[in-house]
C-alpha positions as CSV (number, residue, x, y, z in Angstrom):
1,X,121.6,79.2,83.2
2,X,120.8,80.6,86.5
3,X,122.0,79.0,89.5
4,X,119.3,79.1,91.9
5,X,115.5,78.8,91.0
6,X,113.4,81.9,91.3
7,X,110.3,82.0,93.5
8,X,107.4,79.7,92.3
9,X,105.0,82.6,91.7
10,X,106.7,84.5,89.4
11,X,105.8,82.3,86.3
12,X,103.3,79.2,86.0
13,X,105.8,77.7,83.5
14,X,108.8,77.8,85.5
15,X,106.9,75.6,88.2
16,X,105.9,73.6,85.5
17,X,109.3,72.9,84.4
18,X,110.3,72.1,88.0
19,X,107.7,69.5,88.6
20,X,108.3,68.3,85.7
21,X,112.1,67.9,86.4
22,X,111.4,66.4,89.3
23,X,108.6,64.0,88.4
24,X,110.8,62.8,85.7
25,X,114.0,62.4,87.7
26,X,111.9,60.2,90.4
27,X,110.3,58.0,87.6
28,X,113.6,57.3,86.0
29,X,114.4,55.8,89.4
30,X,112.0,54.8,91.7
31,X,113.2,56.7,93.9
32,X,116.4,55.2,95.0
33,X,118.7,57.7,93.0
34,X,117.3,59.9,90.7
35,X,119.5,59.9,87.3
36,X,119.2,61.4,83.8
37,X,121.1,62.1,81.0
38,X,124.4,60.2,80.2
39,X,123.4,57.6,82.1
40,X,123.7,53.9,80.3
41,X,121.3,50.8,80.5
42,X,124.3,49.0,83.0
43,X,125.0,52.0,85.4
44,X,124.3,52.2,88.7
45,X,122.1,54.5,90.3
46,X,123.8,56.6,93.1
47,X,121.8,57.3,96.0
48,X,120.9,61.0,96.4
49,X,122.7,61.2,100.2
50,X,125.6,60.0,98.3
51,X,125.8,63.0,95.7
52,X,123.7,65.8,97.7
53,X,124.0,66.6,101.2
54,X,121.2,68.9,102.8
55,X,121.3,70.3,106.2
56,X,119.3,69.5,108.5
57,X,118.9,66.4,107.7
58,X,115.5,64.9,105.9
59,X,112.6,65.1,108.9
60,X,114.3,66.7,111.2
61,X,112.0,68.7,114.1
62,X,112.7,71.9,116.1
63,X,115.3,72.7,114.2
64,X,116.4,76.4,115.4
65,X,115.3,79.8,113.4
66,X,118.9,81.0,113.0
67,X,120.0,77.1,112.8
68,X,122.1,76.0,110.3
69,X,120.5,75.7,106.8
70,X,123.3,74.6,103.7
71,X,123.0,72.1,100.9
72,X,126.3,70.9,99.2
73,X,128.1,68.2,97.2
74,X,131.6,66.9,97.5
75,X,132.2,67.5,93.6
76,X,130.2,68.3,90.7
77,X,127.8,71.4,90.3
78,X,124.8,72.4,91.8
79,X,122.1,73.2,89.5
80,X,119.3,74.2,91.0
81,X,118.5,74.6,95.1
82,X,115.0,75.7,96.2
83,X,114.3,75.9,99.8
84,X,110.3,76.7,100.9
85,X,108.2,77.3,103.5
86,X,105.3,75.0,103.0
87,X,101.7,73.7,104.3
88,X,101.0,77.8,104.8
89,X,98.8,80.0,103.2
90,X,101.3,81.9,102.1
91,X,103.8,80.0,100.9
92,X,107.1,81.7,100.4
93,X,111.0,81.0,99.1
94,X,113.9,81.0,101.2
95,X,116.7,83.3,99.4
96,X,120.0,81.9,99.1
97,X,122.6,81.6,96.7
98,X,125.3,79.2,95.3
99,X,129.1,79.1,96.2
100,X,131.1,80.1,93.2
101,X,132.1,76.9,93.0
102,X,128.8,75.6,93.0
103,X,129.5,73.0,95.8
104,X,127.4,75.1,98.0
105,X,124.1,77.0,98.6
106,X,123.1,78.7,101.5
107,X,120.6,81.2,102.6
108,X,120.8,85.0,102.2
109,X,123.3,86.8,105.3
110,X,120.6,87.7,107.9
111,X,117.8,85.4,107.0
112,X,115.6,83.9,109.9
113,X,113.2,80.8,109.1
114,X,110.1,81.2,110.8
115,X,109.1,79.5,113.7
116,X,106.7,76.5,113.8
117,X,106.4,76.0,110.2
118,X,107.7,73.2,107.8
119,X,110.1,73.8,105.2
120,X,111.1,71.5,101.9
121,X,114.2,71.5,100.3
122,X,114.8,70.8,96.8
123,X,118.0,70.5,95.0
124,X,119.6,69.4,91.6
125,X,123.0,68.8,91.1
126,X,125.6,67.6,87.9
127,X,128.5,65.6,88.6
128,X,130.8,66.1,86.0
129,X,130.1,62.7,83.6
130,X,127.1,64.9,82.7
131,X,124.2,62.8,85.3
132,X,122.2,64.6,87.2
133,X,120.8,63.9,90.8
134,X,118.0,65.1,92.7
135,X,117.1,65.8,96.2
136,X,113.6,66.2,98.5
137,X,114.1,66.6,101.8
138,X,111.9,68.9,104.5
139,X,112.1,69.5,108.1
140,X,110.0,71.6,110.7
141,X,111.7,74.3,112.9
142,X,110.8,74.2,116.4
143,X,107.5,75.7,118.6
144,X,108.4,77.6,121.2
145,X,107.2,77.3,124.5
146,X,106.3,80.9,125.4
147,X,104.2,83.1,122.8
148,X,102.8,87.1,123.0
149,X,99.7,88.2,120.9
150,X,98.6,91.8,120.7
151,X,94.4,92.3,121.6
152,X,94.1,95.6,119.1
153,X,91.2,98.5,118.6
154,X,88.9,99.0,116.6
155,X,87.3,96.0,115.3
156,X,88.2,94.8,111.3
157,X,86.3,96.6,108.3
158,X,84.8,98.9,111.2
159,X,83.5,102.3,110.6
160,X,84.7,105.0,113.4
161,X,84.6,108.5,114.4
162,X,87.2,110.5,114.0
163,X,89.2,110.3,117.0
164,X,89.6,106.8,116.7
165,X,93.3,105.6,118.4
166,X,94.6,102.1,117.1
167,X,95.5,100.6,120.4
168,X,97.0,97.5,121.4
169,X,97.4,95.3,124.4
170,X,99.7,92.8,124.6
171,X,99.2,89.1,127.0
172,X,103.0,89.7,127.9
173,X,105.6,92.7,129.2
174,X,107.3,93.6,125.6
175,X,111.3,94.0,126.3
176,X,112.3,94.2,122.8
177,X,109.3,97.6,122.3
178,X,111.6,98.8,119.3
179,X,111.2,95.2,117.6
180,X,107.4,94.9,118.1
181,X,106.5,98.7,117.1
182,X,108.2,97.9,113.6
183,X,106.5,94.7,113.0
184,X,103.6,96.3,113.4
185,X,102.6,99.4,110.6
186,X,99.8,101.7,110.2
187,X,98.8,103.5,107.5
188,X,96.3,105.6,105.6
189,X,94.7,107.2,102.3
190,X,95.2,109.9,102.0
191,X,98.2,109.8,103.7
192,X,99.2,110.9,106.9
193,X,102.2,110.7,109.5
194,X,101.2,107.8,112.0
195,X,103.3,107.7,115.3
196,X,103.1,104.8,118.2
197,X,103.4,105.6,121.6
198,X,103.8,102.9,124.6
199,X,102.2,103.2,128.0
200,X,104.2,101.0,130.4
201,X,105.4,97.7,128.3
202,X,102.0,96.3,127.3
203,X,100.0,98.9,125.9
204,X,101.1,100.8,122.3
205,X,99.1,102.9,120.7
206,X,98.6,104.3,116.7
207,X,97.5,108.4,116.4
208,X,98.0,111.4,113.6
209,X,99.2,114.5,115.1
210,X,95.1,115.8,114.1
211,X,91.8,114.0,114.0
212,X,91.4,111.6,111.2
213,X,89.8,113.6,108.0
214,X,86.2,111.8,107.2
215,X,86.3,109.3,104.5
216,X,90.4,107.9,105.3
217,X,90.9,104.5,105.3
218,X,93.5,103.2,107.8
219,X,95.3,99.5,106.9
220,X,97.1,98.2,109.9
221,X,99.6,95.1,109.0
222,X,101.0,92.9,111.5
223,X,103.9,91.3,111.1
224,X,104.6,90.2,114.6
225,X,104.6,86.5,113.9
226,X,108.3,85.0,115.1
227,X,109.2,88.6,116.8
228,X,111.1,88.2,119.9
229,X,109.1,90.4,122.0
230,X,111.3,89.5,125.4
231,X,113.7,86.6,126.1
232,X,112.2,83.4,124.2
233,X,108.9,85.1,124.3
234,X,107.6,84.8,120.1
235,X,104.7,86.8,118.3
236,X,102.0,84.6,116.1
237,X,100.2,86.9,114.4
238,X,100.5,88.2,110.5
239,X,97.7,89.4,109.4
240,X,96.2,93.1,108.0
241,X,93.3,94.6,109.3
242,X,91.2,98.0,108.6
243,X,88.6,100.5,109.4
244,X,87.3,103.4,107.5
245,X,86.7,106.8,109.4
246,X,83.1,108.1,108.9
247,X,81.8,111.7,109.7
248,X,83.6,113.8,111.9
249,X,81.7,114.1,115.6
250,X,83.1,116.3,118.2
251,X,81.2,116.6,121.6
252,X,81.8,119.8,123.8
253,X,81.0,119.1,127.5
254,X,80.7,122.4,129.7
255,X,80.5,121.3,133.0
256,X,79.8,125.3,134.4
257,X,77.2,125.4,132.0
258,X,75.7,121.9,131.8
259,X,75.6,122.0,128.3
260,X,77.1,119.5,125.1
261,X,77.6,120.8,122.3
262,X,77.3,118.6,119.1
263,X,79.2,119.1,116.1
264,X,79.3,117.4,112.9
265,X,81.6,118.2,110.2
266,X,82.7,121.5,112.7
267,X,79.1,122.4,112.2
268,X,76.9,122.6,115.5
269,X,73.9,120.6,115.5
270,X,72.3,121.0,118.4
271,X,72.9,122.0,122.3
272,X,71.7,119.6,125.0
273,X,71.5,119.8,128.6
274,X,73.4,117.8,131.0
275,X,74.2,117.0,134.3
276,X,78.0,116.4,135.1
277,X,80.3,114.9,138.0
278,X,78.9,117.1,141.7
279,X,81.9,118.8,143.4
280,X,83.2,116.1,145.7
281,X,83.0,113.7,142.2
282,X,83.9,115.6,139.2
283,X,84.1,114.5,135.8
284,X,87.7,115.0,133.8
285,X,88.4,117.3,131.7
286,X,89.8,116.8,128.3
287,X,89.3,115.1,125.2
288,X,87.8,111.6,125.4
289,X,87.3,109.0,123.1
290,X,84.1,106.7,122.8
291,X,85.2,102.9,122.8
292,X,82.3,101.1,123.5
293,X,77.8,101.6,123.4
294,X,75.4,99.8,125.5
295,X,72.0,99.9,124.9
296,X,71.1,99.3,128.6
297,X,74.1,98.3,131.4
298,X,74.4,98.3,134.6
299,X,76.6,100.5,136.7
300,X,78.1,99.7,140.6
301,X,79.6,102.4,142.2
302,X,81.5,99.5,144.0
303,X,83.3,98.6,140.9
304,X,84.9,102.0,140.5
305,X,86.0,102.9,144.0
306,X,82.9,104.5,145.4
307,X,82.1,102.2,148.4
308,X,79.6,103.1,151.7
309,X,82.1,103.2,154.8
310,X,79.8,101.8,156.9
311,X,78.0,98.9,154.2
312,X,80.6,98.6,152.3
313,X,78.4,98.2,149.2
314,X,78.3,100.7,146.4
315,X,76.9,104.2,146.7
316,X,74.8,103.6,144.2
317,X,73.6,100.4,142.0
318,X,71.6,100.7,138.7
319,X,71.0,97.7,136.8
320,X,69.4,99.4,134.2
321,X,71.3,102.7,133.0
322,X,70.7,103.2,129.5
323,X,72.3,104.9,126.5
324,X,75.7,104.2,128.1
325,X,78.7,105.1,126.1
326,X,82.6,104.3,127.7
327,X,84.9,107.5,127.7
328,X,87.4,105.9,129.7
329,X,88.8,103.1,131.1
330,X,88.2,103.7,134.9
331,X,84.6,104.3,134.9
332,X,83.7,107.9,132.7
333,X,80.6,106.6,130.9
334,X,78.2,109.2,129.0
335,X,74.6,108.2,129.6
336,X,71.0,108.5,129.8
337,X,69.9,109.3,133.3
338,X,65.9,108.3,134.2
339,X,66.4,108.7,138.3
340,X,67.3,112.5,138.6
341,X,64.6,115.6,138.0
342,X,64.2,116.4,134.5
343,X,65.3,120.2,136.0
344,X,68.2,119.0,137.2
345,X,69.8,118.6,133.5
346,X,71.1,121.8,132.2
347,X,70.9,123.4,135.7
348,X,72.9,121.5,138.2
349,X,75.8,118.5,138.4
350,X,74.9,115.4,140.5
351,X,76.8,112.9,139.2
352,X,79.3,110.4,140.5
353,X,81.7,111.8,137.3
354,X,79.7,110.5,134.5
355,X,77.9,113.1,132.0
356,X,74.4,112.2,132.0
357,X,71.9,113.0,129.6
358,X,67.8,113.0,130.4
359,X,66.5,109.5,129.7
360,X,63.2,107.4,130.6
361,X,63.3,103.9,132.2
362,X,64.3,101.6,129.5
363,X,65.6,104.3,127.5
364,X,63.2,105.9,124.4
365,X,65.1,107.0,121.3
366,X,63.1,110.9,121.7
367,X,65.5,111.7,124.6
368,X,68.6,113.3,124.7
369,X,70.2,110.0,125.8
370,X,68.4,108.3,123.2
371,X,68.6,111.1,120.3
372,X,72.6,111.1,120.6
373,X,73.3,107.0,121.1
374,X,72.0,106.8,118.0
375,X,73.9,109.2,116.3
376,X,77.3,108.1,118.1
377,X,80.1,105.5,116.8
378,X,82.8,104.1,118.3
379,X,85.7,106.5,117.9
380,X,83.6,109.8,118.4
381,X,85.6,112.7,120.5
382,X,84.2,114.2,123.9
383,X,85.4,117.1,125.5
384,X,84.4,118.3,128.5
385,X,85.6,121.6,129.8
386,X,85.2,123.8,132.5
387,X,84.9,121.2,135.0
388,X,86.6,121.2,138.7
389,X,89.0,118.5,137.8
390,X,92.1,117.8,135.8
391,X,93.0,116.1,132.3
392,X,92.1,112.8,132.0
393,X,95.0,111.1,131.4
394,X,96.6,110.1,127.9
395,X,96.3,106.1,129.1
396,X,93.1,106.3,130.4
397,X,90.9,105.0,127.6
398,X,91.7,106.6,124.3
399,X,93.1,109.8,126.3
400,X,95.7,110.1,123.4
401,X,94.6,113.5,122.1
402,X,95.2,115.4,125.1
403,X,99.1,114.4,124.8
404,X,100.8,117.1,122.3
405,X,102.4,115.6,119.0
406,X,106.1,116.2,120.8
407,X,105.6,114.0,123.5
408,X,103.3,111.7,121.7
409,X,106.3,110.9,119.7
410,X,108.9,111.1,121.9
411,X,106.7,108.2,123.6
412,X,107.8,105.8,120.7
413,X,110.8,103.4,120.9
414,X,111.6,104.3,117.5
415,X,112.0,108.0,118.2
């Protein structure tokens, strides 16, 4: 006979026989002291505290993770000791195991309850006259004050370009970074090496060493639910998200030039004309990442540092750019442009460091602007070259790619 009960949902008949145990130990007694087998018409029911001692004791609250968990009897045998995590969609067994002697059960060396949740404990136990007693108990383990959560990129069941980065941001500073980068795993079919890298102690982001290949799905569990993240700081979440990485899109920006090349699949589509960052504003070079589309925003050159001296209002304030798609995080937008000469694009850069494309007022899908914001997802790569300005840099948006795969993982605290 095994010792300790197996978890419920390996087999619909052994939590059949356990409920049935149970039900019929608690008729036979009303509850007061559970008896069966042996047991005469004159004996006296024992009470269940008397014969089976669980710790913590029945409704106890905030008990500690790493508290002290132990069921035991003073003589006798335990028979069977099953300790759950209940009232959770996923409920799941403690694992423990009896003393030789069977006076004792405790949990597995190393085993951490989680945090916030409510746990029952049952147990069965044989004294030696042959009677058998039985024991319910539960208690909940305690909420801590202080909690992290991670805000993460792209969006659930999304489809993305290529040079899509899982990012995440976290509410709090993460201490523990080695702890939190292993609760949380990325993977793909087909499979590929994933690496995390940290910017600073909130930001951690997911790449390959090359563009995703069209078609892979990614799967991204997080387990970080009751990771210490920094002293009495706790993670909630445990949950698996995913995306699926469509057509490959890679943009080439040639700021001498002012032209983009657009290629799908490494074949070129088409060449458009643009207008890039003037000399006293240039536009980065490297590869960007597009993270989010905007059919029609507005842009204030107040918002990202470029600020009339003498006004002190932005140079410039368009509440109607349209086409707009975010390269990075401090302002590199690609986007239709309706206010400049039509013979300015392909000819001349007069931007603020933003790669327009020609546009009309209120956009119209037969422009350039229009023609490539519809063919664009979240996640598509691009590259600007040639231009009077360094590499945009690998924190600034989804910068990522223009980090080489040494350093990217060298940037992980599980290098």
């Amino acid at each position: 006979m095994k010792h300790v009960l197996r978890r419920a949902g390996l087999g619909t008949v052994a939590a059949v026989a356990w409920a049935g145990l149970m039900a019929g130990l608690a008729g036979c007694t009303g509850g007061s002291g559970p008896l069966l087998g042996g047991i005469g018409a004159g004996d006296k029911a024992r009470a269940p505290g008397d014969t089976i001692r669980v710790i913590p004791e029945d409704g106890a609250k905030g008990v500690p993770a790493d508290g002290r968990l132990e069921v035991r009897i003073p003589s006798g045998r335990l028979e069977r000791v099953r300790v759950m995590k209940v009232e959770d969609a996923q409920p799941a067994e403690v694992p423990g195991a009896l003393s030789d002697d069977g006076l004792r059960w405790r949990p597995a060396p190393g085993t951490r309850l989680a945090l916030a949740a409510k746990y029952s404990v049952d147990a069965v136990a044989l004294d030696g006259h042959g009677r058998r007693s039985a024991r319910h108990s539960t208690f909940t383990t305690e909420v801590p004050e202080h909690r992290f959560i991670g805000y993460f990129k792209p969006e659930n069941r999304s489809v993305v370009g290529t040079g899509m980065i899982v990012s995440f941001s976290f509410n709090r500073p993460i201490e523990n970074r080695a702890a939190v980068e292993r609760a949380i795993r990325v993977t793909s079919r087909p499979p590929v090496e994933v690496a995390g890298h940290w910017f600073g102690k909130d930001r951690l982001d997911f790449r390959p060493q090359k563009y995703w290949k069209p078609g892979t799905r990614v799967t991204v569990d997080l387990r970080l639910r009751d990771v210490e993240a920094a002293r009495g700081v706790y993670g909630i979440q445990d949950k698996t998200v995913g995306f699926t990485v469509g057509r490959s899109q890679v943009s080439v920006v040639d700021a001498e030039e002012h032209t983009m090349e657009v290629r799908r699949d490494g074949k070129l589509v088409t060449t458009l004309p643009i207008t890039a960052g003037a000399p006293k504003t240039t536009t980065y070079n490297g590869k960007m990442v597009v993270t989010e589309l905007f059919d029609v925003t507005r842009m204030n050159g107040a918002t990202v540092g470029f600020t009339d001296k003498k006004t002190g209002k932005g140079e410039y304030d368009i509440k109607d750019v349209p086409h707009a798609m975010r390269l990075t995080d401090s302002g590199t937008f690609l986007h239709g442009n309706y206010w400049a000469p039509p013979s300015t694009f392909g000819t001349a850069n007069v931007s603020h460091g933003c790669v327009g494309l020609r546009d009309v007022k209120g956009g119209s899908a037969d422009a350039p602007a229009g023609w490539f914001f519809d063919r664009t997802l979240i996640g598509d790569v691009v590259e600007v070259v040639n231009s009077q300005d360094r590499t945009v840099d690998a924190h600034n948006g989804l910068g990522g790619w223009n980090m080489d795969w040494k350093r990217w993982k060298a940037g992980s605290a599980l290098s």
